[in-house]
Backbone as CSV, one residue per row, in Angstrom:
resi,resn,N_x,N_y,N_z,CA_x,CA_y,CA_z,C_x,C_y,C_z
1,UNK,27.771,-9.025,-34.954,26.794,-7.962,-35.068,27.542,-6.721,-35.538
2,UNK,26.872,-6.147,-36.472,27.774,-4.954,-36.939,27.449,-3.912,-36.150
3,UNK,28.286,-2.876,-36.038,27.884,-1.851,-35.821,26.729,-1.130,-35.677
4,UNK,26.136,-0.866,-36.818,24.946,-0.129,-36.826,24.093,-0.901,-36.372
5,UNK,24.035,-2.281,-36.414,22.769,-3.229,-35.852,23.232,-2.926,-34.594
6,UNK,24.289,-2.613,-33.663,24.186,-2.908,-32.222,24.296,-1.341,-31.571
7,UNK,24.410,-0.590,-32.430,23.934,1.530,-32.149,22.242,1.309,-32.152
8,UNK,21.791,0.303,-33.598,20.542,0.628,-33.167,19.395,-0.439,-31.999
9,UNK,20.208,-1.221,-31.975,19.465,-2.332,-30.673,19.498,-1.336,-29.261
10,UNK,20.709,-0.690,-29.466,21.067,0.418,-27.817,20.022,1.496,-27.644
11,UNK,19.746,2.204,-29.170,18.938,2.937,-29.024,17.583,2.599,-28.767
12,UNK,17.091,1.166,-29.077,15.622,0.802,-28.872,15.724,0.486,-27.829
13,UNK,16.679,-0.002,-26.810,16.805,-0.463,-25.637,16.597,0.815,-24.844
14,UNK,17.180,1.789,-25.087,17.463,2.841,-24.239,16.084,3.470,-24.428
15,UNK,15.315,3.791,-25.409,14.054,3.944,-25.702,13.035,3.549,-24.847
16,UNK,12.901,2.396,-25.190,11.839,1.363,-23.994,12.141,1.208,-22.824
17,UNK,13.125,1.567,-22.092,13.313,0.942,-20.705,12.282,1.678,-19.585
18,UNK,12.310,1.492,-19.006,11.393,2.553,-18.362,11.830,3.611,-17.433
19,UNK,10.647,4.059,-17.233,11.253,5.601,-16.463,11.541,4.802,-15.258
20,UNK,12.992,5.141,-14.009,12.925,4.700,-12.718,11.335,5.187,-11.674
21,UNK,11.302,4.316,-11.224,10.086,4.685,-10.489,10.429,6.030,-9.272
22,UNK,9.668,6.929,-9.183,9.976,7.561,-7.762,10.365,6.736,-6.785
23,UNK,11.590,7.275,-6.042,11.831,6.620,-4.538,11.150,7.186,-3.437
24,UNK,10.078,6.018,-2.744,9.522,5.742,-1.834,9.854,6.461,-0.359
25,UNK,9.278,7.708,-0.011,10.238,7.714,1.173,9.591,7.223,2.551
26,UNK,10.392,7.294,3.809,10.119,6.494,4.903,8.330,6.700,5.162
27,UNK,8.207,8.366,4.927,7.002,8.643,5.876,5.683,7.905,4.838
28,UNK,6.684,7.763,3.507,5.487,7.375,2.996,4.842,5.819,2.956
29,UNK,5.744,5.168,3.342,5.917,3.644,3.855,4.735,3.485,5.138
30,UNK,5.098,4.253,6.027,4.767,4.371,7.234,3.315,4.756,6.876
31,UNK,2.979,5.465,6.342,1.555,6.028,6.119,0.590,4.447,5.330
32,UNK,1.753,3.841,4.654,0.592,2.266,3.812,0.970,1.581,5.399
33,UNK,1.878,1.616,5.982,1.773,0.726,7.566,0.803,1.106,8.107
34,UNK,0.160,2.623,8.497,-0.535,2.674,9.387,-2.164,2.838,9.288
35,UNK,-2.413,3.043,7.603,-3.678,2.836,6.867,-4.038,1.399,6.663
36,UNK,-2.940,0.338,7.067,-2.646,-0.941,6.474,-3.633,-1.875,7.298
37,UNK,-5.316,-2.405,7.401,-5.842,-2.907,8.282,-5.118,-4.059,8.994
38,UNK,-4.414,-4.480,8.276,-3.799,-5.717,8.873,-2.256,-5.646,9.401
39,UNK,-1.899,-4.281,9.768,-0.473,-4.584,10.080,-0.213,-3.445,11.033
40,UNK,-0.277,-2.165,10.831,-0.234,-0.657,11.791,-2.039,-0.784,12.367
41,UNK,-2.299,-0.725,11.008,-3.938,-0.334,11.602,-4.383,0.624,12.613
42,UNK,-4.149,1.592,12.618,-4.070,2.742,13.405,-5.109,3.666,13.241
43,UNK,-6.009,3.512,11.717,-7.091,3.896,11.802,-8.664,3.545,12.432
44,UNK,-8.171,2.322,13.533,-9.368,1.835,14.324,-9.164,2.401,14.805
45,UNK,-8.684,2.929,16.019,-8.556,4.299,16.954,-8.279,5.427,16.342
46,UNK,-7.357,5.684,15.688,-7.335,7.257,15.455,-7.864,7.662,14.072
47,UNK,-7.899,9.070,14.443,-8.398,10.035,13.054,-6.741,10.319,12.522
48,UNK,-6.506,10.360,11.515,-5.405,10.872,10.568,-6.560,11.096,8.961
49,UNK,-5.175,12.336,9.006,-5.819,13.262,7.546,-5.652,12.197,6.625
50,UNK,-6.482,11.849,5.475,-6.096,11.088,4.414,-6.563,9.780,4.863
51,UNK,-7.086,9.232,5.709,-7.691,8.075,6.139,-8.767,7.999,6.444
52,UNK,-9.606,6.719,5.716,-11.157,6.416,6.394,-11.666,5.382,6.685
53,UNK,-12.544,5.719,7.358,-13.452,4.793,8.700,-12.613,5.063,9.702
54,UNK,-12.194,6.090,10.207,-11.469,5.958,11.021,-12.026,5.634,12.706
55,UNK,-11.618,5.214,13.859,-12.041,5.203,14.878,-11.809,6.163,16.014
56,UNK,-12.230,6.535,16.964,-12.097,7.351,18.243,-12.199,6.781,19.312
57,UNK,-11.527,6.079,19.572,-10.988,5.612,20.915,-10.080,6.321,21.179
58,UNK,-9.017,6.075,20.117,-7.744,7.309,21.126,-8.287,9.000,19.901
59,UNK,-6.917,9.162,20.476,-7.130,10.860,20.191,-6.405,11.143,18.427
60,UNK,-7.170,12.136,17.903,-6.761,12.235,16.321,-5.447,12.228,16.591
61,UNK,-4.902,11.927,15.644,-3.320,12.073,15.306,-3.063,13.412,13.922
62,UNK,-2.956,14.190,14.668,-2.368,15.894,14.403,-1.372,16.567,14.826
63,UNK,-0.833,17.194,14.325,0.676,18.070,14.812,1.087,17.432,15.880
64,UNK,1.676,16.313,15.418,2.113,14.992,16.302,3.555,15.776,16.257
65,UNK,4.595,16.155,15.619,5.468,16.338,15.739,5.880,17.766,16.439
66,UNK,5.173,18.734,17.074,5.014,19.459,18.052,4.503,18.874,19.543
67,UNK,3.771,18.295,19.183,3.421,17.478,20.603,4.607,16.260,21.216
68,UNK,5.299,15.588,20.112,6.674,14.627,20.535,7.417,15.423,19.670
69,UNK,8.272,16.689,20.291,9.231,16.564,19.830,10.586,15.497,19.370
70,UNK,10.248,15.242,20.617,11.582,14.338,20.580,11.191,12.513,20.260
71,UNK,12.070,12.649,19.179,11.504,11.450,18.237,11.521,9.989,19.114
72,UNK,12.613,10.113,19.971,12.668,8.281,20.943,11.502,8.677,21.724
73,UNK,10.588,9.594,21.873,9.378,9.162,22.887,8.395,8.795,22.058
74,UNK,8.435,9.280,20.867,7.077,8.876,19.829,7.146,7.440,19.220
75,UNK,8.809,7.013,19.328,8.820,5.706,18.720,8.725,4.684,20.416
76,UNK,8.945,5.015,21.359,8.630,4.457,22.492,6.886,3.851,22.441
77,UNK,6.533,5.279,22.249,4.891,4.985,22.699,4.423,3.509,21.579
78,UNK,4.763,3.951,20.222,4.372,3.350,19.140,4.943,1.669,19.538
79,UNK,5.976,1.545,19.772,6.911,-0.259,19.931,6.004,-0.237,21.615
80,UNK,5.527,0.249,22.390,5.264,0.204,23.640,4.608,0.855,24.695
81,UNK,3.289,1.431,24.277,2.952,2.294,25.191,2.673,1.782,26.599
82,UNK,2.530,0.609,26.819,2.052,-0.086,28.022,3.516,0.291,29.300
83,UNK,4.492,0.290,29.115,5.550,0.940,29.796,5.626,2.420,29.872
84,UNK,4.609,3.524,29.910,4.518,4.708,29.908,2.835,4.760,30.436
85,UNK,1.975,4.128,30.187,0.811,3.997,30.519,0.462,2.837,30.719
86,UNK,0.397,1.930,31.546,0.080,0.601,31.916,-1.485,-0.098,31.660
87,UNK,-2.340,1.393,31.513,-3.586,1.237,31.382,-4.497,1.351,29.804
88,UNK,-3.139,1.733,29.096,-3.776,1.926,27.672,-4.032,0.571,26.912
89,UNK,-4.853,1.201,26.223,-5.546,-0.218,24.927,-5.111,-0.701,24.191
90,UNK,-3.685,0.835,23.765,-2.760,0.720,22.499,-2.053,-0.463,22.723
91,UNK,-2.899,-1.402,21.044,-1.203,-2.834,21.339,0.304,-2.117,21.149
92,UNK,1.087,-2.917,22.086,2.498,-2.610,21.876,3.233,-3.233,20.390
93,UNK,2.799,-2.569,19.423,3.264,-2.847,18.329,4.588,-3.360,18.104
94,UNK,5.896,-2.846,18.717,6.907,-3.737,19.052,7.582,-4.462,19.710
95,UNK,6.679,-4.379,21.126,7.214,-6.244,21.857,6.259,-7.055,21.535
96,UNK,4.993,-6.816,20.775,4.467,-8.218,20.226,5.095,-8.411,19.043
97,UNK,5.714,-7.600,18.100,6.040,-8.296,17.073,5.005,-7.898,15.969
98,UNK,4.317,-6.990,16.209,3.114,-6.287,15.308,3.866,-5.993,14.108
99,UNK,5.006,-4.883,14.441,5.394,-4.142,13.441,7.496,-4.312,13.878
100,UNK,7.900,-4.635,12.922,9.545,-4.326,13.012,9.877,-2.905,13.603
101,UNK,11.370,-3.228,13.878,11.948,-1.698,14.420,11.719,-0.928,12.958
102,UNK,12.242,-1.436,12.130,12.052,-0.693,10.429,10.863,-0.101,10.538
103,UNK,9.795,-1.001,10.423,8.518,-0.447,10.307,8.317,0.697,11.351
104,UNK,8.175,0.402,12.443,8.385,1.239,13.789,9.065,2.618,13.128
105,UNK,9.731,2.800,13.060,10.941,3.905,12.058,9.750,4.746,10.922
106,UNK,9.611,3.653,9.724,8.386,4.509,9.364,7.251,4.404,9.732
107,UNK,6.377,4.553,10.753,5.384,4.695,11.050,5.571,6.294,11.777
108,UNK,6.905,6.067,12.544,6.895,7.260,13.033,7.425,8.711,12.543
109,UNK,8.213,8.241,11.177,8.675,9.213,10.065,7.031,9.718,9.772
110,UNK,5.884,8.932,9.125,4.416,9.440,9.002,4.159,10.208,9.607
111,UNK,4.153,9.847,10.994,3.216,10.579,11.862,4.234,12.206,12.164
112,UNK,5.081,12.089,12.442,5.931,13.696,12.444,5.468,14.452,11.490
113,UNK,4.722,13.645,10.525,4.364,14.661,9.089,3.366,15.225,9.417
114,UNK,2.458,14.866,10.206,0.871,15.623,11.012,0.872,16.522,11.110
């Protein structure tokens, strides 16, 4: 291949490739987990901004990250509320196996965003 045939294959290559996609960040993961009917599903009970049909059983989810400061109690409740409230409805999303520690991680990166 000569030269100029392989300057100009680089340049059509470099041309067409595509733009990198934006990188994804946690809270925004967490937000398709918890809009996700089949996996967070968090909009059967709660109200969150940007979500619909939402339910009211539990309480809206708003300036969540003033209310848990401190991030190991918000990811507690979320993997387990039944060990802090024995009487709640909330499934324990991470001792059943609902949602990974990962997931767990962003669900709760989302919700700090409230």
């Amino acid at each position: 291949m000569s030269a100029v045939a392989a300057s100009l294959l680089l340049a059509v290559a470099v041309t067409v490739a595509p733009f990198p996609a934006r990188a994804q960040t946690a809270a925004d993961e967490g937000q398709k987990l918890a809009f996700d009917r089949n996996k967070g599903n968090c909009l059967t009970c709660h109200e969150i901004k940007g979500g619909s049909q939402a339910g009211d059983i539990g309480p809206a989810l708003a300036g969540i990250k003033s209310k848990y400061p401190n991030r190991a109690d918000l990811v507690a409740i979320v993997t387990d509320e039944t060990k802090r409230n024995p009487l709640t409805v909330m499934p324990p999303f991470g001792r059943n196996h609902i949602l990974t520690d990962k997931e767990i991680d962003a669900v709760v990166d989302f919700l700090q965003t409230l």
